[in-house]
matplotlib code that plots the C-alpha trace (Angstrom):
import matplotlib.pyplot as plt

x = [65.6, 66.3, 63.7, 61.5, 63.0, 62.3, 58.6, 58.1, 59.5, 57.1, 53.9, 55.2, 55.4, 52.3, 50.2, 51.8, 50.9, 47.1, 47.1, 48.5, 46.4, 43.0, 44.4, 44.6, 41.1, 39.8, 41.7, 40.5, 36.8, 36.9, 38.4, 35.5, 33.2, 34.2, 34.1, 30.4, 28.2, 24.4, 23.5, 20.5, 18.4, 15.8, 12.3, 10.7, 7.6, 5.1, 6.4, 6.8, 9.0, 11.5, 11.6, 11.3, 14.4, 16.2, 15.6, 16.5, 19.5, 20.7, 19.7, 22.1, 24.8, 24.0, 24.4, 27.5, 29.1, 27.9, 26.2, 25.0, 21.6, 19.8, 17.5, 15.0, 14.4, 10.5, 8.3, 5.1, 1.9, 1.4, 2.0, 1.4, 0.4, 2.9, 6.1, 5.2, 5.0, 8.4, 9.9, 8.3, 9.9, 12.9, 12.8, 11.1, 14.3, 17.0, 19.7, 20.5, 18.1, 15.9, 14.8, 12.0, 12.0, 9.5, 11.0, 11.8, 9.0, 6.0, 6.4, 3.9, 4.0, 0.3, -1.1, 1.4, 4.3, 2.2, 3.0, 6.2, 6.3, 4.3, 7.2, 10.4, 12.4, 12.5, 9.6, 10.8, 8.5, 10.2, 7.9, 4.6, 4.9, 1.8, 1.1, -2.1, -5.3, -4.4, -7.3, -6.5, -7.8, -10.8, -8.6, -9.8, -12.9, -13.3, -13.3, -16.7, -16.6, -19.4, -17.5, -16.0, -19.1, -20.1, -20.0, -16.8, -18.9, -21.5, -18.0, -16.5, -19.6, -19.5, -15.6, -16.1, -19.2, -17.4, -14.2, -16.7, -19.2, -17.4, -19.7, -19.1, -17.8, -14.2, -13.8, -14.5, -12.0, -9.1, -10.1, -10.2, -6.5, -5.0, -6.5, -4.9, -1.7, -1.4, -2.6, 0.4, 2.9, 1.9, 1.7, 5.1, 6.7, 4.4, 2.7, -0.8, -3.3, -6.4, -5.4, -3.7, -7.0, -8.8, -5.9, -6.9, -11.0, -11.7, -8.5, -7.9, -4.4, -2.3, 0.4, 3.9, 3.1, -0.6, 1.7, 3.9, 1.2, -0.5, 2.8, 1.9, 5.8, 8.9, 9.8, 9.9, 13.4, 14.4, 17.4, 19.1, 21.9, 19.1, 17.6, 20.8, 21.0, 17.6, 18.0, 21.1, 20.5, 17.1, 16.3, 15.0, 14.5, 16.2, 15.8, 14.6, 17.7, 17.2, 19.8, 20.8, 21.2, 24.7, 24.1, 25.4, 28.4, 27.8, 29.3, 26.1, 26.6, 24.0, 23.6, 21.6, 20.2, 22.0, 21.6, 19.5, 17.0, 16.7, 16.2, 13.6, 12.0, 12.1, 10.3, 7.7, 5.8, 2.6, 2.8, 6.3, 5.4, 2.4, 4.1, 7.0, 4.1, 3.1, 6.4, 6.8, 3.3, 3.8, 7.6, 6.6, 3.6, 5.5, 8.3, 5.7, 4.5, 8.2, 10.2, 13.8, 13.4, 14.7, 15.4, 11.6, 11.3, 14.7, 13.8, 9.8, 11.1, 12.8, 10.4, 7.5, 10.0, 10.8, 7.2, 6.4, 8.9, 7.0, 3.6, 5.2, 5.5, 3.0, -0.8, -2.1, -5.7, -5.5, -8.9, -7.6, -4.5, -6.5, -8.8, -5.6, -4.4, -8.2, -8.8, -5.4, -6.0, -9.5, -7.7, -5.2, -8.1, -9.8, -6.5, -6.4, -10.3, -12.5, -15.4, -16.9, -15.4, -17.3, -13.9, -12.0, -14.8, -14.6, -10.7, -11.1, -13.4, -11.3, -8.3, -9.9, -11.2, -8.4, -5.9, -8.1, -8.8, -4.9, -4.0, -6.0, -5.0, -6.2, -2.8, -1.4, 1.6, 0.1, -2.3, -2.0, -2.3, -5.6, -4.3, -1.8, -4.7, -6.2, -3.4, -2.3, -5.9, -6.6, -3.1, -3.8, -7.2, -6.4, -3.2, -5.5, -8.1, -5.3, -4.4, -8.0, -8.4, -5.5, -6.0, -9.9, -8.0, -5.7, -8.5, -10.2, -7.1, -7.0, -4.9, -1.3, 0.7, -0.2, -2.6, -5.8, -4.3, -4.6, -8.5, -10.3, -7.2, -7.6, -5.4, -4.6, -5.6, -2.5, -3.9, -7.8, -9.2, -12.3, -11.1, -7.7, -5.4, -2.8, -3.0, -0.8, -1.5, 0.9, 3.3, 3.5, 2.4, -0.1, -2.1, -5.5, -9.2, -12.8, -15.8, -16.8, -14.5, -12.0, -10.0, -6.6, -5.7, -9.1, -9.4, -10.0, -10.6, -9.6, -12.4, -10.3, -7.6, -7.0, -3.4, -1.6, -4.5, -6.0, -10.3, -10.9, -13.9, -13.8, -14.9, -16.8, -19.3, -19.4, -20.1, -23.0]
y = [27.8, 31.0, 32.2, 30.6, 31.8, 35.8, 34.8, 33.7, 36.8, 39.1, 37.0, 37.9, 41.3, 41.8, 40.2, 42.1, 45.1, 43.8, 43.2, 46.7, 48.5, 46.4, 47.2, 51.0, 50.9, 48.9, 51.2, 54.5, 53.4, 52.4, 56.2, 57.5, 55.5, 56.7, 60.1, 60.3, 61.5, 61.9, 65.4, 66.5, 69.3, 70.5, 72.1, 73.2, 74.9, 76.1, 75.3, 78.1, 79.6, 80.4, 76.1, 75.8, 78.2, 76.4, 72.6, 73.5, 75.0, 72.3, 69.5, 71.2, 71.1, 67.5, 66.7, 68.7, 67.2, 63.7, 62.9, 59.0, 60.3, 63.8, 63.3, 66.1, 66.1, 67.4, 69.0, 70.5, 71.6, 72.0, 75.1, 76.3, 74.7, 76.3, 75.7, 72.2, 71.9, 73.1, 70.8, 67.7, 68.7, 68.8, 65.5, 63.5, 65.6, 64.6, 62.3, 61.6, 59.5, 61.8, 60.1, 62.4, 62.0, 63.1, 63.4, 64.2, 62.6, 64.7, 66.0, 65.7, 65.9, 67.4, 68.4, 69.4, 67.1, 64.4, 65.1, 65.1, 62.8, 60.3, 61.7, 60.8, 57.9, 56.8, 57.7, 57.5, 58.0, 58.5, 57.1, 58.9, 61.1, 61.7, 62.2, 63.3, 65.8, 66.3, 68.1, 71.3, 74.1, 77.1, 79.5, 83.3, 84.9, 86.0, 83.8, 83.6, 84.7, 83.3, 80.1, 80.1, 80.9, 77.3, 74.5, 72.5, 69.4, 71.3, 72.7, 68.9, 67.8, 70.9, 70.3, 66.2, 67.0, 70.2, 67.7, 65.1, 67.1, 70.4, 73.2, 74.6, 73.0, 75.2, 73.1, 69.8, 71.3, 71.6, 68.7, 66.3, 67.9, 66.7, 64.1, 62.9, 64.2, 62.4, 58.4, 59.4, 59.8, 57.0, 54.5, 55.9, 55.2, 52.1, 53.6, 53.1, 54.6, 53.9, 55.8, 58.7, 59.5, 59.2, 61.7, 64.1, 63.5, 62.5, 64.7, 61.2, 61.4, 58.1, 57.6, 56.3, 52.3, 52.6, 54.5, 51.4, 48.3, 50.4, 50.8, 54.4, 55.1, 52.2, 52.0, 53.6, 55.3, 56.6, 58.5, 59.3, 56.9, 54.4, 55.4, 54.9, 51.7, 50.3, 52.0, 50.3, 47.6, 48.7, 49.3, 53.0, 54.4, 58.1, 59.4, 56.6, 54.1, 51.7, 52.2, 50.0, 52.5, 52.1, 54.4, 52.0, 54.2, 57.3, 60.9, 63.3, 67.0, 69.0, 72.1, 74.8, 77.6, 80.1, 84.5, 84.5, 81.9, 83.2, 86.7, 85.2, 83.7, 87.3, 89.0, 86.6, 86.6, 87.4, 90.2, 91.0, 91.9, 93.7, 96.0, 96.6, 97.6, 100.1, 101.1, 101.9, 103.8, 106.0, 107.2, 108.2, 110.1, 111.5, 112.5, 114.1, 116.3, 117.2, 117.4, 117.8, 115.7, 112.1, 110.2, 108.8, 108.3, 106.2, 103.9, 103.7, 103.3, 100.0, 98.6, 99.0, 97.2, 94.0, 94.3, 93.5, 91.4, 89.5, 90.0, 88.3, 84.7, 85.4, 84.4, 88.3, 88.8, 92.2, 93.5, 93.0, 95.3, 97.6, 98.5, 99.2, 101.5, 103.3, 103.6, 105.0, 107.3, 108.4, 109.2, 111.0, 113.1, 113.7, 115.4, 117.6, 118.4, 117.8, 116.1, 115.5, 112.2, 110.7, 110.1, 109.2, 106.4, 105.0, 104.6, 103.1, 100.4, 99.8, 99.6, 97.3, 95.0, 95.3, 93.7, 90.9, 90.1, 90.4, 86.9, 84.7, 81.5, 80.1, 77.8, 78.0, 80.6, 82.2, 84.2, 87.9, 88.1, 89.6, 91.6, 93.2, 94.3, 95.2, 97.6, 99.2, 100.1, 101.9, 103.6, 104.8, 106.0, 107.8, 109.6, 111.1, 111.8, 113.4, 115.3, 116.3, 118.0, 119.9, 121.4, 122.4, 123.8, 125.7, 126.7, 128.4, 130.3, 133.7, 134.7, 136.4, 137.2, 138.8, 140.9, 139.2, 139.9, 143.3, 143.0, 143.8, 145.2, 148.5, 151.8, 155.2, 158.1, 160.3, 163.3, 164.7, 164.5, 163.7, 161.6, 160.3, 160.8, 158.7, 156.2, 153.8, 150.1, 147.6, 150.9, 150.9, 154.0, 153.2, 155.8, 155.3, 156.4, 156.8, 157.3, 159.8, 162.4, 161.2, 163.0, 163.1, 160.5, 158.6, 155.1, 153.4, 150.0, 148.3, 146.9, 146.1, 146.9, 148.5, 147.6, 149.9, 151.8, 150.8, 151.4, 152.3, 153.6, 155.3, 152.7, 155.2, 154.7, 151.4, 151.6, 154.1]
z = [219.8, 219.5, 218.4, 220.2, 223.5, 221.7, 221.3, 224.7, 226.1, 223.2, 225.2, 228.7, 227.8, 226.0, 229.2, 231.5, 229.2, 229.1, 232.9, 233.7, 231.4, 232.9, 236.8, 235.2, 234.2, 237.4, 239.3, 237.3, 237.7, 241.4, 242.0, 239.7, 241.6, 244.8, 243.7, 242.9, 245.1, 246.5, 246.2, 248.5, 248.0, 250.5, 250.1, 253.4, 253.1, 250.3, 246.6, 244.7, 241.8, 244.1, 245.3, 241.3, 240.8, 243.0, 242.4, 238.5, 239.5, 242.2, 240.1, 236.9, 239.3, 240.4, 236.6, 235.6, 239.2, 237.6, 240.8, 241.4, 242.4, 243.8, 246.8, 247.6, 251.3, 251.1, 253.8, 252.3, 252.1, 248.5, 245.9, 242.7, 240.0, 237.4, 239.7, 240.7, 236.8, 236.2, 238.9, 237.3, 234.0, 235.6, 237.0, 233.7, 232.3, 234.0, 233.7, 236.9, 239.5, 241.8, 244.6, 246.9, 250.7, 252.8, 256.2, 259.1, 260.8, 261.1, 257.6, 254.7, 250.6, 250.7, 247.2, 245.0, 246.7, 245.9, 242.7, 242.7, 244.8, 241.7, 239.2, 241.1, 240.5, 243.7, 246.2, 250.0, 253.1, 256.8, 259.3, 260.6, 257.6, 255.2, 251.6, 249.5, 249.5, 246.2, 244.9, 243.4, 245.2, 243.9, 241.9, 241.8, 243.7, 247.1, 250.6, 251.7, 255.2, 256.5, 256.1, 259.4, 260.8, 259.8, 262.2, 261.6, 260.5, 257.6, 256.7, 256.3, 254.6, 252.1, 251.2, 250.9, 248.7, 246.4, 245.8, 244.9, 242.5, 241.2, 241.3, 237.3, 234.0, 234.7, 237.7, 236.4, 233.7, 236.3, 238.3, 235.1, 233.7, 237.3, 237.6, 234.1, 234.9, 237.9, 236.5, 233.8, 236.2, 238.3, 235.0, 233.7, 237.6, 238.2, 240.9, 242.3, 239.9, 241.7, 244.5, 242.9, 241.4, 244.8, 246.2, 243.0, 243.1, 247.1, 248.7, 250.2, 252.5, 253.3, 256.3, 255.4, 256.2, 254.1, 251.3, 250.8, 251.4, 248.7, 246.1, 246.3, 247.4, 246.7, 250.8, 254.3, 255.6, 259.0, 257.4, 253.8, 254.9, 254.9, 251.6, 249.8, 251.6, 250.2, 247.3, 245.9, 242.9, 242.3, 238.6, 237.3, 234.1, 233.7, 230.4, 228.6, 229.6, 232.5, 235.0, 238.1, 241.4, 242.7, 245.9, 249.3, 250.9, 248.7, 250.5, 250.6, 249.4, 250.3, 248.2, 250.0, 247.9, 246.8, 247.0, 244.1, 244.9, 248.4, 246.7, 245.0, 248.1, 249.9, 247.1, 245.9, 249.3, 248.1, 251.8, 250.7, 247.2, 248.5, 250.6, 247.8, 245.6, 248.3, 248.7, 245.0, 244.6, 247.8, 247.0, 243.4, 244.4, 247.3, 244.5, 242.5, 245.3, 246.5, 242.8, 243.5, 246.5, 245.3, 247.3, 247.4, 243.9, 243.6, 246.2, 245.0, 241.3, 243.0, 244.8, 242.2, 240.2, 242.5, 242.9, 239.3, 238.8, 241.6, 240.4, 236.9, 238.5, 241.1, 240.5, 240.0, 239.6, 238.0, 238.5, 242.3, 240.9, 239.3, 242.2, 244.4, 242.0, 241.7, 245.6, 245.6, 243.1, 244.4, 247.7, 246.3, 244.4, 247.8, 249.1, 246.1, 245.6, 248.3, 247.6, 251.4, 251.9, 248.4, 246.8, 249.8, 251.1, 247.8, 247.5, 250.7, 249.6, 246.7, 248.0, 250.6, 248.0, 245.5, 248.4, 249.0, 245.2, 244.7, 245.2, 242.3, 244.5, 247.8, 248.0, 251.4, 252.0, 248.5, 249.9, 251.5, 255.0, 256.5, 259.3, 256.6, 254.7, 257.3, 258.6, 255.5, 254.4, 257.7, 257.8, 254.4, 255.2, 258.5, 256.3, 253.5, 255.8, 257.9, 254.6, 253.5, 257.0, 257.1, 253.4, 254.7, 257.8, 255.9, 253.3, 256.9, 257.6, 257.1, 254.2, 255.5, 252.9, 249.8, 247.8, 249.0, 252.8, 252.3, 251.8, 255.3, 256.8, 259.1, 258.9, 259.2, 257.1, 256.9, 255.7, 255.3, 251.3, 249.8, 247.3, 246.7, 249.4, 251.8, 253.8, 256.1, 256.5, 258.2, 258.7, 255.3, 253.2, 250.3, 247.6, 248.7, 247.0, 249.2, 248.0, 251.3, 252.7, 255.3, 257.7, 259.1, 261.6, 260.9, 261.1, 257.6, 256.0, 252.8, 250.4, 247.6, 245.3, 242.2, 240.9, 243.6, 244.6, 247.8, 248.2, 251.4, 253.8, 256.9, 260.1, 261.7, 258.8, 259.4, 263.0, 261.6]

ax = plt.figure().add_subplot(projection="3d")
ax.plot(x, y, z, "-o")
ax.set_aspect("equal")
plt.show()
């Protein structure tokens, strides 16, 4: 009986041991779950490597933070081709959901966001928002100017008929590559294929409601609170596992970028980097002209190195670069030797065509602006031509100081002689020698010099 009564007792206490230790766990994982959080990352605007820099670095801290899932709040027109690259590794990488938003309303994930937009996990329109015109854009050459002088329809016609027939095998080379790139993404997501290679081959465009009839994107959202909403209990795969969204009630954290990505915004403007470049070349010629100086050649030593550190992820044609650097150097040579204007128009032209040839992209927000080019090519122009007059100026001076000032100067001879004798120029007395007698107090000229010696002739012989 006994013992009996013991062993009851030993089963109480090992159940209430069993049923502690699951409330601990249920009560350890309900706290963990209410801990995780929806991390949202924004990209406004062209995507470039600065977007790239950050959306690696915010979606590393979205994974070390264990986050439930990372939405990426997206207004843009499109970008290059190497940073939208790098995102999409990111996200195939990751091992937390990413779910892209285009929103607010208005917005649109044009060309390379429709990319993105085919890779994410989750694909989430807000209403009147667009997506597509996914063709990738001429890389390298110069704009045709005439273009705008086209009427807006032949200009249509032109651009529905190059997206449709590509104009050289290089094209068909980069059309072919996207549009592959883009029917993977859409089979690995489940995604509309069809239409993903009409957005890569016809630059066709779909509103939000089209985008979901079609399956292009999972589901329309007026907010994020929303899109965690709809989200919740879908299936993804992330990382090879299939994982069931738990994102209803989830605290956002919005992680804006930090110093260093904005940094990297400032300086890889193409117009920024442009003018750092400037900068750079300007202060170390300046410092070459004014050694001891300093000051120019610290501060152009930095900016010609921001500048190349921009050029490195920037699309550089460097035949563009090169020509800069030429019509630079011609002008420069104009200051120095004169060559009637041959050296300085053709710096000119260069320089002018090496700024427009800079940028081997047409993206949008990739390019250099015109009136920039424009503005620094003339101010330029005018300061060497400002330079090359003042040296001819100078060069039609009379000389002032020296030995060759002395040469056509006028005295006084200070005593008579035929030969060698006195004389006093600039109240100063000098040993003189004349090839004709002179006489005291007569007025003389210098000829020329020999060592100390002045040569001299008497005016009246000249007036003779």
């Amino acid at each position: 009986m006994h013992r009996e009564r013991k062993g009851i007792i030993g089963l109480k206490r090992l159940w209430f041991i069993v049923v502690l230790l699951a409330g601990s766990w249920l009560a350890l994982g309900a706290a963990s779950e209410a801990d995780r959080k929806a991390v949202l990352l924004e990209i406004d605007g062209p995507i470039g490597p600065a977007v790239a820099d950050y959306f690696h670095r915010g979606l590393e801290r979205a994974q070390s933070r264990q986050a439930a899932i990372v939405v990426v709040r997206m207004d843009t027109p499109g970008g290059l081709d190497l940073s939208m690259r790098t995102i999409i590794q990111d996200i195939l990488s990751s091992t937390v959901p990413v779910a892209v938003y285009v929103s607010p309303s208005g917005a649109r994930a044009a060309s390379a966001g429709t990319y993105i937009l085919y890779a994410s996990h989750i694909a989430v329109m807000a209403p009147a928002t667009n997506l597509g015109a996914a063709t990738p854009v001429r890389i390298g050459g110069v704009p045709n100017p005439m273009e705008d002088k086209q009427p807006k329809g032949d200009k249509d016609e032109e651009k529905k008929d190059h997206a449709a027939k590509p104009a050289d095998a290089m094209e068909k080379k980069i059309l072919n590559d996207a549009i592959a790139y883009i029917k993977g993404l859409a089979q690995m997501r489940g995604r509309n294929q069809e239409w993903a290679e009409q957005a890569v081959r016809e630059a066709a465009s779909l509103p939000a409601q089209e985008a979901v009839k079609l399956r292009v994107v999972d589901f329309m959202a007026q907010d994020v609170s929303e899109l965690l909403r709809k989200a919740n209990g879908r299936k993804v795969s992330v990382a090879g596992n299939e994982v069931v969204l738990r994102t209803e009630g989830l605290v956002v954290e919005r992680i804006d970028p930090d110093w260093r990505s904005r940094l990297l915004a400032v300086i890889t403007d193409p117009n920024v980097a442009y003018i750092l470049m400037l900068l750079g070349i300007y202060g170390l010629f300046f410092e070459l002209w004014n050694p001891g100086f300093v000051l120019p050649g610290v501060l152009g030593g930095i900016c010609l190195l921001l500048a190349l550190f921009a050029f490195q992820v920037l699309p550089i044609n460097y035949a563009g670069l090169g020509l800069i650097l030429l019509g630079i150097a011609f002008m420069v040579a104009e200051a120095f030797a004169p060559s009637f204007g041959a050296l300085g128009i053709g710096g000119v032209v260069a320089f002018s065509v090496g700024s427009i040839m800079l940028m081997d992209t047409d993206v949008e927000g990739y390019t250099i602006a015109w009136p920039l080019i424009a503005t620094v090519t003339a101010t330029t122009a005018l300061f060497f031509i400002g330079v090359v007059m003042l040296v001819l100026k100078a060069r039609q001076r009379s000389v002032v100081s020296g030995r060759e000032e002395m040469i056509g100067d006028t005295g006084e001879a200070l005593e008579s002689f035929k030969t060698d004798g006195r004389v006093r120029i600039h109240s100063e007395d000098w040993n003189a020698r004349s090839r004709v007698p002179v006489k005291r107090g007569q007025k003389v000229k210098v000829t020329a010099m020999e060592g100390l010696v002045l040569l001299i002739e008497p005016l009246e012989m000249e007036d003779s």
